[in-house]
Short mmCIF file of the C-alpha atoms (twelve columns), coordinates in Angstrom:
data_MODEL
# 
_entry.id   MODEL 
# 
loop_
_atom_site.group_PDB 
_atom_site.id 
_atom_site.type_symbol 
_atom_site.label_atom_id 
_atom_site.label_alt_id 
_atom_site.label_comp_id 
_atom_site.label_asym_id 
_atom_site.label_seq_id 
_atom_site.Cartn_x 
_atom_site.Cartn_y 
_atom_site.Cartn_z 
_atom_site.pdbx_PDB_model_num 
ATOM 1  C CA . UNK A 1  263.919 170.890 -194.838 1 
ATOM 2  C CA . UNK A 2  259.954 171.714 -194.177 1 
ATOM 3  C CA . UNK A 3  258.108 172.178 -197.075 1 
ATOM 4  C CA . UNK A 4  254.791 174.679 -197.038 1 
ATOM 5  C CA . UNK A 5  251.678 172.867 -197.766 1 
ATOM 6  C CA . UNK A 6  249.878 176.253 -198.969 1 
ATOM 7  C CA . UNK A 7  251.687 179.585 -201.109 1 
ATOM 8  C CA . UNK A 8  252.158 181.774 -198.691 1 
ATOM 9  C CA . UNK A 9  252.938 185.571 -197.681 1 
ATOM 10 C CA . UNK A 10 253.735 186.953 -194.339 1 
ATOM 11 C CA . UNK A 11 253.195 190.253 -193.357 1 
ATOM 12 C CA . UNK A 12 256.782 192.322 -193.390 1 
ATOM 13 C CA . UNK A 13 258.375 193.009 -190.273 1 
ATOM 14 C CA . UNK A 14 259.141 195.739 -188.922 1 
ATOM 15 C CA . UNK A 15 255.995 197.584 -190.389 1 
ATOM 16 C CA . UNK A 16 256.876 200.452 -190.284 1 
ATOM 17 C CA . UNK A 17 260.336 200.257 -190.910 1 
ATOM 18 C CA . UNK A 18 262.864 202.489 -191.869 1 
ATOM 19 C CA . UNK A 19 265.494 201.513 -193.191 1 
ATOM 20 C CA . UNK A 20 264.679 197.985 -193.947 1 
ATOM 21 C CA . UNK A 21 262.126 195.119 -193.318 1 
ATOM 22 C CA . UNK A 22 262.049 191.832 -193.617 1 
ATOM 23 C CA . UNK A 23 259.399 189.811 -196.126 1 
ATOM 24 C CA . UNK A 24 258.709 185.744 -195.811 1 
ATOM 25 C CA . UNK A 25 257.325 183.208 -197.762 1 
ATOM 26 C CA . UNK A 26 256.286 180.179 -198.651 1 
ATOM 27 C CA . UNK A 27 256.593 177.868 -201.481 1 
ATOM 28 C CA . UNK A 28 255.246 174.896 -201.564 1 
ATOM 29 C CA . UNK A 29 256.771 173.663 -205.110 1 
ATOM 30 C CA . UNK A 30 259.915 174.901 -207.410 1 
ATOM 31 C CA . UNK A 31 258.386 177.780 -209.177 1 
ATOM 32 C CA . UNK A 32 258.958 181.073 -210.935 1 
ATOM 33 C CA . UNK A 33 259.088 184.081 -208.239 1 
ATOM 34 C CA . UNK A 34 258.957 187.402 -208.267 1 
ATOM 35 C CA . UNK A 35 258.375 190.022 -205.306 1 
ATOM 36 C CA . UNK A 36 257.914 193.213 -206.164 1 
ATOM 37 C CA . UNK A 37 257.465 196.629 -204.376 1 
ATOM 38 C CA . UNK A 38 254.618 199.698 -205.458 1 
ATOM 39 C CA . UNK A 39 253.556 202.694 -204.125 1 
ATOM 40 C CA . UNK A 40 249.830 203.307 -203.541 1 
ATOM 41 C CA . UNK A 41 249.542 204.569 -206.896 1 
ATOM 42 C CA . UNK A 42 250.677 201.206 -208.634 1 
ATOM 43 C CA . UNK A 43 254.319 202.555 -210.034 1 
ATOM 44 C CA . UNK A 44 256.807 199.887 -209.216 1 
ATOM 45 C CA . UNK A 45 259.319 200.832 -206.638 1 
ATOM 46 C CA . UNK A 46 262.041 198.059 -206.880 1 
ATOM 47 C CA . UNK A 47 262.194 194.413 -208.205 1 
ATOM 48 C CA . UNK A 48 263.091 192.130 -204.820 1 
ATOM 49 C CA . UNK A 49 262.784 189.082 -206.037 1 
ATOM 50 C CA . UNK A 50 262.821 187.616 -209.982 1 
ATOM 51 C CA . UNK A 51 264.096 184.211 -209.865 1 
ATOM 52 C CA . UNK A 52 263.451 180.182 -209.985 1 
ATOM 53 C CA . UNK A 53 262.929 179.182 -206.733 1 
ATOM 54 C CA . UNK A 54 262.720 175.807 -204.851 1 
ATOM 55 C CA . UNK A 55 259.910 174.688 -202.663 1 
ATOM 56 C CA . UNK A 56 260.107 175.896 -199.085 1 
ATOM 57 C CA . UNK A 57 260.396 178.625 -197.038 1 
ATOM 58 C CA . UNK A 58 262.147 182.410 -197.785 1 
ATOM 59 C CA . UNK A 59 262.656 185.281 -195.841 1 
ATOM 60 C CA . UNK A 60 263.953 188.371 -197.398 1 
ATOM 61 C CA . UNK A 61 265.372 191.812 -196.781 1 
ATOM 62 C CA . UNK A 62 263.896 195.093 -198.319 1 
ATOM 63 C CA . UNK A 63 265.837 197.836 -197.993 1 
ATOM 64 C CA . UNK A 64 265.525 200.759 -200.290 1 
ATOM 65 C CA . UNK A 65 266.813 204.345 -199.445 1 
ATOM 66 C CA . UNK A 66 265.401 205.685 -202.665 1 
ATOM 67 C CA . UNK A 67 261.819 205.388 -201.556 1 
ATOM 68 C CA . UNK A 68 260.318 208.066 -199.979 1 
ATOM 69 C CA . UNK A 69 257.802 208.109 -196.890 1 
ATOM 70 C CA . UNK A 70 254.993 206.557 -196.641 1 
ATOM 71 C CA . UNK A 71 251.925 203.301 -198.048 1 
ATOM 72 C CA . UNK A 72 253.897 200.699 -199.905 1 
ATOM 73 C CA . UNK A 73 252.224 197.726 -201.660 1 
ATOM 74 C CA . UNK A 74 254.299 194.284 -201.716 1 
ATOM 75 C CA . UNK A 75 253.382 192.000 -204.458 1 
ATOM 76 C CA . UNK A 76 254.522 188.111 -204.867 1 
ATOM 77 C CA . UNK A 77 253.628 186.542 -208.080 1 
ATOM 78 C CA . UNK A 78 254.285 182.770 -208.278 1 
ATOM 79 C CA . UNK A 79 253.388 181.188 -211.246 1 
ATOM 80 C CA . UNK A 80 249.698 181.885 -211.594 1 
ATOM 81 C CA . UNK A 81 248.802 183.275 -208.217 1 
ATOM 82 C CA . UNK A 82 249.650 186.423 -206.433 1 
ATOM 83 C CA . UNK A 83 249.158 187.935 -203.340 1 
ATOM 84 C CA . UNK A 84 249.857 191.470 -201.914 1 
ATOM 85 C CA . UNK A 85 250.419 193.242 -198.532 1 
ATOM 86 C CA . UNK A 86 250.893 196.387 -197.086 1 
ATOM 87 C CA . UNK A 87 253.657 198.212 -195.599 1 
ATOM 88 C CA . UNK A 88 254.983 201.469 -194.054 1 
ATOM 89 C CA . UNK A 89 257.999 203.115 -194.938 1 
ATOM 90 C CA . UNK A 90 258.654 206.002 -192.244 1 
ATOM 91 C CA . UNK A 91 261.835 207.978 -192.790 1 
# 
């Protein structure tokens, strides 16, 4: 199994999407995880992720019919980094 050499964060796919996307990453050691979803005005939209992880790569599936159109925020946190992206939801 390949292990990342860098945290990373992909860009979701499709973006836009409707109903679902998919989100990867990468982890290059075990660590604490959590991926979470906000709308442009920071409220937190759903909880994808909250777990202990293992190094190496992820890839999941957002799917969320409660959310309503439009600018969504994704946030990984892994220990002490984060990283965020942008996505579309278009219903």
């Amino acid at each position: 199994k390949q292990i990342p050499t860098s945290f990373s964060l992909s860009q979701n796919y499709p973006n836009p999407f409707n109903p679902s996307t998919t989100i990867k990453y990468g982890l290059p050691k075990d660590a604490k995880v959590t991926l979470e979803v906000y709308n442009i005005l920071g409220q937190r939209g759903a909880v994808v992720v909250n777990d202990e992880q293992k190094a190496g790569y992820y890839e999941v599936v957002f799917q969320n019919a409660n959310l309503a159109s439009g600018a969504y925020f994704y946030q990984i946190r892994v220990n002490d980094q984060a990283q965020a992206k942008r996505m579309l939801l278009l219903k």
